[in-house]
N, C-alpha and C positions, 0 to 999 in steps of 0.2 A: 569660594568665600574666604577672605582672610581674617586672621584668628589675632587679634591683638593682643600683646604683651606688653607692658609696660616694664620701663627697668626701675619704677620705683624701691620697687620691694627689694632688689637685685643691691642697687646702690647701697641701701641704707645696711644690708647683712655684707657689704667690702667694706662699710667703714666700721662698723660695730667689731667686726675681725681683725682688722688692722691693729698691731703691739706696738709698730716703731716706727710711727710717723713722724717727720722730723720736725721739731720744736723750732721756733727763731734762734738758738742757742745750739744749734743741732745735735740736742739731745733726744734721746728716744723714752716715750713715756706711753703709758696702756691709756687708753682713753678711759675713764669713770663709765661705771653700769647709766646711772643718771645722765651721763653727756650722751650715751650710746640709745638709749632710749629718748632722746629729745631729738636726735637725729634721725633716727626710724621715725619718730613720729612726723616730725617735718618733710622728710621724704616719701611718706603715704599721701602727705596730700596731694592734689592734682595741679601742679601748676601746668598748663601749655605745653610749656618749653620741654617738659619732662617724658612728652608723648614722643614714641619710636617713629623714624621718619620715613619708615615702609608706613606704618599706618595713616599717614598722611599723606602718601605718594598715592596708596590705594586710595582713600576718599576722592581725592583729587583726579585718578583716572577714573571712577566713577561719575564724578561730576563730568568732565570731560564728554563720557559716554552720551548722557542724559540730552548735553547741549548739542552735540553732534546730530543727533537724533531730531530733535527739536527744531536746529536748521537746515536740516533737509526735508523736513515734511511741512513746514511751516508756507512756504509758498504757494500750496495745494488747499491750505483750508481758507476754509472763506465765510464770512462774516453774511448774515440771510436777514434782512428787516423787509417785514411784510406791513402791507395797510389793509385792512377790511371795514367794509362799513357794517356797522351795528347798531342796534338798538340800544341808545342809554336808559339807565335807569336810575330811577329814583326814590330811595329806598326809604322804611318809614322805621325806622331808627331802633327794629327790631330784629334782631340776627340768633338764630335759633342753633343750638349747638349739633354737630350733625354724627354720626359714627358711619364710616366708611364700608366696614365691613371684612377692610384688610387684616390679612393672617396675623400683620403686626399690631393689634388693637388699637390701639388710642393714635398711635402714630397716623399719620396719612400719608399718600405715597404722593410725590409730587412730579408731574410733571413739570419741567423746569424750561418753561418756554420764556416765562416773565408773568405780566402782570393781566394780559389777555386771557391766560385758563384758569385766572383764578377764577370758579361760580358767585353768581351773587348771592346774596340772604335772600332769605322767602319776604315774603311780606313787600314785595317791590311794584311800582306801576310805569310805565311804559314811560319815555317822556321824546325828545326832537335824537333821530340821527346821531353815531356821533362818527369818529372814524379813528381806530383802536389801530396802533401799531405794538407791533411783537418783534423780540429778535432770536435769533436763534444762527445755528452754523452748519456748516458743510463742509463736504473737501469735493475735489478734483476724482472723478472716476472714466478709466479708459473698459470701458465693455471688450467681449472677447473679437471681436470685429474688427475692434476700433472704432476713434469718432469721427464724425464726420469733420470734412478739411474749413469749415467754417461757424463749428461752435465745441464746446465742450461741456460735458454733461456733468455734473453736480450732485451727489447723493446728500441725502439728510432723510430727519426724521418725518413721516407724514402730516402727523398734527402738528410740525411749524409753518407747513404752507397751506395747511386746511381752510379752506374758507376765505383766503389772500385773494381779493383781487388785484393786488402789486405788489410785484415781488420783485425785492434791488438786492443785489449781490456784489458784496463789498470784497478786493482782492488786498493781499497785503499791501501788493506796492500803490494801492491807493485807487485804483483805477475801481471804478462800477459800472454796472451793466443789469438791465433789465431781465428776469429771467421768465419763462414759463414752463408751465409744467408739462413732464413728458408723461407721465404715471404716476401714479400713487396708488399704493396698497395699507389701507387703515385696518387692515387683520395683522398684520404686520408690525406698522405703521414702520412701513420703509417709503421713500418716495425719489424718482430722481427728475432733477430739473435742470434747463438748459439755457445757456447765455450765449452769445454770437461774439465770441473769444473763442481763437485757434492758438492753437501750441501751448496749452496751458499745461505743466507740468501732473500728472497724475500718480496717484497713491495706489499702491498695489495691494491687494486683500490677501494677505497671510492667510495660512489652512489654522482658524480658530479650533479643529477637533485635537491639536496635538499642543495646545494654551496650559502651561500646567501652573497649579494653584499655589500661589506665593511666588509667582514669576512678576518681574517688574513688569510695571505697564506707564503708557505716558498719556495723559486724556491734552488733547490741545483742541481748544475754540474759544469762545468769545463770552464769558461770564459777566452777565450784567451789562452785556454792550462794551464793555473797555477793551474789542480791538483783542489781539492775537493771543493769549493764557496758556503756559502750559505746565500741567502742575504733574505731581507722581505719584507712584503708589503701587500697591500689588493688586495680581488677581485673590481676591479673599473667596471666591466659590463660583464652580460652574452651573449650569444644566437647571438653572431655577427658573421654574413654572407654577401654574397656576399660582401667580400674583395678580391676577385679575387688571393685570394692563393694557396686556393686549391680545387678540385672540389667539394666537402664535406663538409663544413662550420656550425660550431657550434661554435666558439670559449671565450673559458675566456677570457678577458682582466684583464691586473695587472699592479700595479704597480710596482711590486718586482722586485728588478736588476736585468736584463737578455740579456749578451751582447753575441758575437760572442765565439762561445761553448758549449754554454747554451744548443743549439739544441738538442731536445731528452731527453733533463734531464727531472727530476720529479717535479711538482707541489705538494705540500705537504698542510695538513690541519693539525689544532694541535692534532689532533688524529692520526697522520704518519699517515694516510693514502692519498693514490694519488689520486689527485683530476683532477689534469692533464698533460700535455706534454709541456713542455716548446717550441715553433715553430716558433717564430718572432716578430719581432719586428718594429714600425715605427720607421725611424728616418734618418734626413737629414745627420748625421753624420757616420753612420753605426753602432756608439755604441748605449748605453741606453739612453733613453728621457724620461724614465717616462709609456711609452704604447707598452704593449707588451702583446703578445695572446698564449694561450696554445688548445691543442686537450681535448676534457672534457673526465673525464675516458668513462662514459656511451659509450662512442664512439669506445675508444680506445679498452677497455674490447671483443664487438662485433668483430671487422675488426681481431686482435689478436688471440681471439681463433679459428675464421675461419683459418688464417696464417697457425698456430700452426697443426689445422686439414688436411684440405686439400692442404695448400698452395697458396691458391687464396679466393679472396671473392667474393660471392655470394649478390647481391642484389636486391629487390623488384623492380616491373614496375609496373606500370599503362599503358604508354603507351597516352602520354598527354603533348605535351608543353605548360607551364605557364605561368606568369607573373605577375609582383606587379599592384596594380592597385593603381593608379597613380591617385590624385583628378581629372584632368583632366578625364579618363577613368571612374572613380567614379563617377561621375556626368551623363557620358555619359549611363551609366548601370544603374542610380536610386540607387546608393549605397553612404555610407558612406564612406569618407577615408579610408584606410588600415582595411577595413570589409570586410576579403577576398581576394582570389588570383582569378586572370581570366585565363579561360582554354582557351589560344589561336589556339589549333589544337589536333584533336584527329586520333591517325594513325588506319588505317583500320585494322580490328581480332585484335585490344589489348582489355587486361582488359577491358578500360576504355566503348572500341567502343559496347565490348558485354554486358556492363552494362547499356548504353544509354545516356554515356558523349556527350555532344555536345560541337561545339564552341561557346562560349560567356557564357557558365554556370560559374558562381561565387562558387568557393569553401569557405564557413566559416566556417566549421569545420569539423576534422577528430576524428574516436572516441572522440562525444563529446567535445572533446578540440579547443578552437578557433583557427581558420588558419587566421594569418596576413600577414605571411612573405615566400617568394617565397621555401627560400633557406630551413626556418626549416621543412616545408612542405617534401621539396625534401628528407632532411633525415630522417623524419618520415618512410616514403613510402621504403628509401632503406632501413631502418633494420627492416622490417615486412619481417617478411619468406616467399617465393615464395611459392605460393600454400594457403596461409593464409588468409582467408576472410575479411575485413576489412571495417568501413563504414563509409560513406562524406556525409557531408551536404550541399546541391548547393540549390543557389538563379539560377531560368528559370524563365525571363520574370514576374518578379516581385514574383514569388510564390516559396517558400521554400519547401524542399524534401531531403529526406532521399537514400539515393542510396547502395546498399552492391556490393563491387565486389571482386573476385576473383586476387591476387597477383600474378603480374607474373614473371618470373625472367629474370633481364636487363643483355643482353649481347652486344658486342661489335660492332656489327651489327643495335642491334636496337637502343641504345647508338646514333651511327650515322645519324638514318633515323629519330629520335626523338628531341630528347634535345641538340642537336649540339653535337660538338665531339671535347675530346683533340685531337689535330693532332697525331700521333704516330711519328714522327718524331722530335719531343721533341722543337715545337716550340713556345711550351709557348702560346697559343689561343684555345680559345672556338669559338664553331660559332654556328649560329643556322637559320634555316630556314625561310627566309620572312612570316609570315605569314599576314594576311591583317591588321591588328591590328599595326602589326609593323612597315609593311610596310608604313604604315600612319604616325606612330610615326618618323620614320627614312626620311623620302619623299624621296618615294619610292617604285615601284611596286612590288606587288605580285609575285613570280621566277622570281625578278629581281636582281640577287645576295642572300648573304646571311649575314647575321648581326654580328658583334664582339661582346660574352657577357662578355668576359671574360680574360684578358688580363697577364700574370704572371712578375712581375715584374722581370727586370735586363735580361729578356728573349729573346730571338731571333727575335721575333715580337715586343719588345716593343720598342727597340734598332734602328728600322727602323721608329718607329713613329708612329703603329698601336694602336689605342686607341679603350677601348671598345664601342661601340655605330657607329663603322667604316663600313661602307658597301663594300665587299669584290662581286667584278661585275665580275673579269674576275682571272684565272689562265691558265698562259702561253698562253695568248692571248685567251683562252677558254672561254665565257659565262658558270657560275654554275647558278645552280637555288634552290639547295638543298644542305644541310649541309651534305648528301652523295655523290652529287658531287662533291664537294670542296675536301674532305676527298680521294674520287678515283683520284683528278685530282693531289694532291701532291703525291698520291701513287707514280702515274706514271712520276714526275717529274724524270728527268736522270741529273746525274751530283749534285745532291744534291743542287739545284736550281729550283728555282720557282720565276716566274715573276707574279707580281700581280696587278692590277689595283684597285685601292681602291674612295672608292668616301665618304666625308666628310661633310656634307653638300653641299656646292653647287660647291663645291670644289675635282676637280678629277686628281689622280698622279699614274706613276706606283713606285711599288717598288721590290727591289729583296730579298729573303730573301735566306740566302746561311746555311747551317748545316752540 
């Protein structure tokens, strides 16, 4: 970095010093205290001209850098407008205020697709069809294979092509092309899609784990539809999770402009290479504030080329629900603050049960590396290969131990019976099983309901008032006791309705959630 000096200050103490400058007579006279201090003061101010022309060479190679960057990766992103047919509505001119439930209170997190995700008001009745265009961005991605010699595959974000029955893909030099989808992963929410364009130039995925904080970063895609953007800014913070976005969480934070379109574009480093996914943003207004989060390539790289392979992703279990441990909890265990995650329940024949997990072991470290936090944990474990051996370190009852267990691999089933479940029914909640620990936390008994961990902004649950930390007692008049009854009991909801009873601390409502 370079260190600016100005010669103002410089100037004005040569001339306040000068005794025998030469008069038009040339005579030599002391300048006056008063002339010498009118000339310091004139030369603090900041004219232009007065700035050192190293520090101008340096902005200037800077800038330089920025656009260099900008035109080499700029031909790889690509401009995503989807159409979906919808149900319009017709709203009865009452709009209820809603609380999201996000860590950042009053704010709301936005996903910035456009005007598609925004939710309706309650109080709305059906009326004709309508057909809803969204836009959103992508770039250019070559899998470890390679692509094949007569299309090229396309990454973005999941929820810009969710629900698309056409999907056009706009290229700088102008050209479009029809695209479909190859995969999509909404735990993620990474997705990649494919257009019948060969030789499309591809963006390489930089190693996001070696990203460091206040490192420039450049966001380019398509804000508000206007076609190619690319603005700057730093990394402002790594490794952020549980923000109830997505079920997967690792995210950059940035400062770099990134408004409604942005979705799916690329994160760039000054080496073009992708450091990450441009996915959302806080902000009371729906545009830019300053905080905004991307998927880290590391991420993106795995979930992408499973896509690209099979079509679905594959990911690790143990077989264990968790949780942050809490000073409160900390104290209670003989631990330190955030020294470790607490195994609140281990399900019977997992990993974890044939390795000799119990409840109440403190996890502090996986391969060696310290575990603080619930969420990075989670995605350690989901991108270790099922079948992969892998080893934790647990605090039992005051004494520390080494444990190896066997990877198992998390399907939709055990998803459910385990770590709570997205509903399938796309209503935006996680849930998870009382276990005693929580129970306690939440006051509240053991399969007495089951807990909200997870809440998706602007969502169908969120819209009714459902916050995370909600205890969910009853569906359609039915006592659940397990995040697979909750999970069977909306199955079985008819009419695409579901009555729920919720209890809030000591505070109990029903409510209806319609989809």
């Amino acid at each position: 970095m370079s260190t600016f000096h100005g010669p103002r200050v410089e100037t004005a103490r040569a001339l306040a010093a000068d005794s025998t400058p030469c008069s038009p007579r040339g005579q030599s006279r002391r300048i006056a205290p008063w002339a010498a201090g009118l000339v310091l003061l004139t030369a603090l101010l900041p004219p232009p001209l007065l700035a050192t022309d190293g520090g101008i060479e340096s902005l200037r190679q800077t800038g330089k850098a920025f656009a260099a960057v900008a035109g080499q990766v700029s031909p790889s992103v690509v401009n995503i407008q989807t159409e979906a047919a919808s149900q319009g509505k017709a709203t009865s001119g009452m709009q209820m205020p809603f609380n999201h439930g996000f860590p950042f209170g009053g704010d709301f997190l936005e996903r910035f697709f456009g005007d598609r995700f925004h939710g309706q008001p309650r109080g709305e009745t059906p009326r004709k069809e309508q057909r809803q265009v969204g836009q959103g961005s992508g770039f250019v991605f070559a899998p470890q294979g390679g692509a094949p010699a007569d299309k090229s595959f396309i990454l973005t974000n999941s929820h810009v092509v969710e629900g698309a029955d056409k999907i056009l893909v706009r290229l700088q030099d102008g050209r479009e092309f029809e695209a479909k989808v190859t995969g999509r992963d909404p735990q993620s929410d990474v997705a990649v899609i494919e257009i019948p364009a060969a030789g499309l130039p591809p963006l390489a995925l930089a190693d996001s784990a070696r990203l460091d904080i206040g490192e420039w970063v450049i966001a380019v895609g398509n804000p508000f539809g206007l076609g190619h953007t690319v603005t700057v800014g730093v990394v402002s913070a790594k490794g952020r999770t549980s923000l109830g976005i997505n079920d997967y969480e690792d995210f950059i934070q940035t400062d770099a402009a990134i408004n409604p379109g942005n979705s799916g574009g690329p994160l760039i480093n000054l080496d073009a290479g992708v450091v990450g996914m441009n996915t959302a943003i806080v902000s009371r207004s729906g545009g830019y504030m300053g905080v905004g989060f991307a998927i880290p390539s590391n991420l993106i790289r795995s979930v992408a080329e499973q896509l690209i392979t099979t079509g679905d992703v594959t990911r690790g279990f143990l077989g264990i629900v968790i949780q942050q441990l809490t000073p409160d909890l900390a104290q209670s265990f003989g631990m330190a603050p955030r020294q470790g995650i607490l195994v609140a329940q281990v399900s019977p024949d997992s990993p974890a049960a044939k390795a000799g997990l119990r409840q109440g072991d403190i996890i502090i470290a996986h391969e060696g590396q310290p575990v603080t936090d619930v969420g990075a944990f989670r995605n350690r474990i989901a991108l270790t290969p099922p079948g992969q051996v892998t080893r934790i370190t647990l605090v039992r009852e005051g004494k520390e131990q080494e444990v190896s267990l066997t990877v198992g691999t998390l399907t939709k089933d055990v998803l459910a019976a385990t770590e709570g479940t997205q509903d399938a029914t796309g209503l935006g909640l996680s849930v998870q099983t009382l276990t005693p620990q929580l129970a306690e936390q939440f006051q509240a008994q053991p399969g007495e309901g089951v807990v909200v961990t997870a809440v998706k902004p602007d969502s169908i649950a969120a819209r009714v008032g459902i916050e995370t930390g909600t205890v969910i007692l009853q569906v359609n008049q039915q006592p659940v006791t397990s995040a697979a009854d909750f999970k069977k009991a909306l199955d079985q909801s008819t009419g695409k309705r579901a009555l729920l009873l919720l209890r809030k601390g000591d505070m109990q409502q029903f409510v209806v959630l319609s989809w």
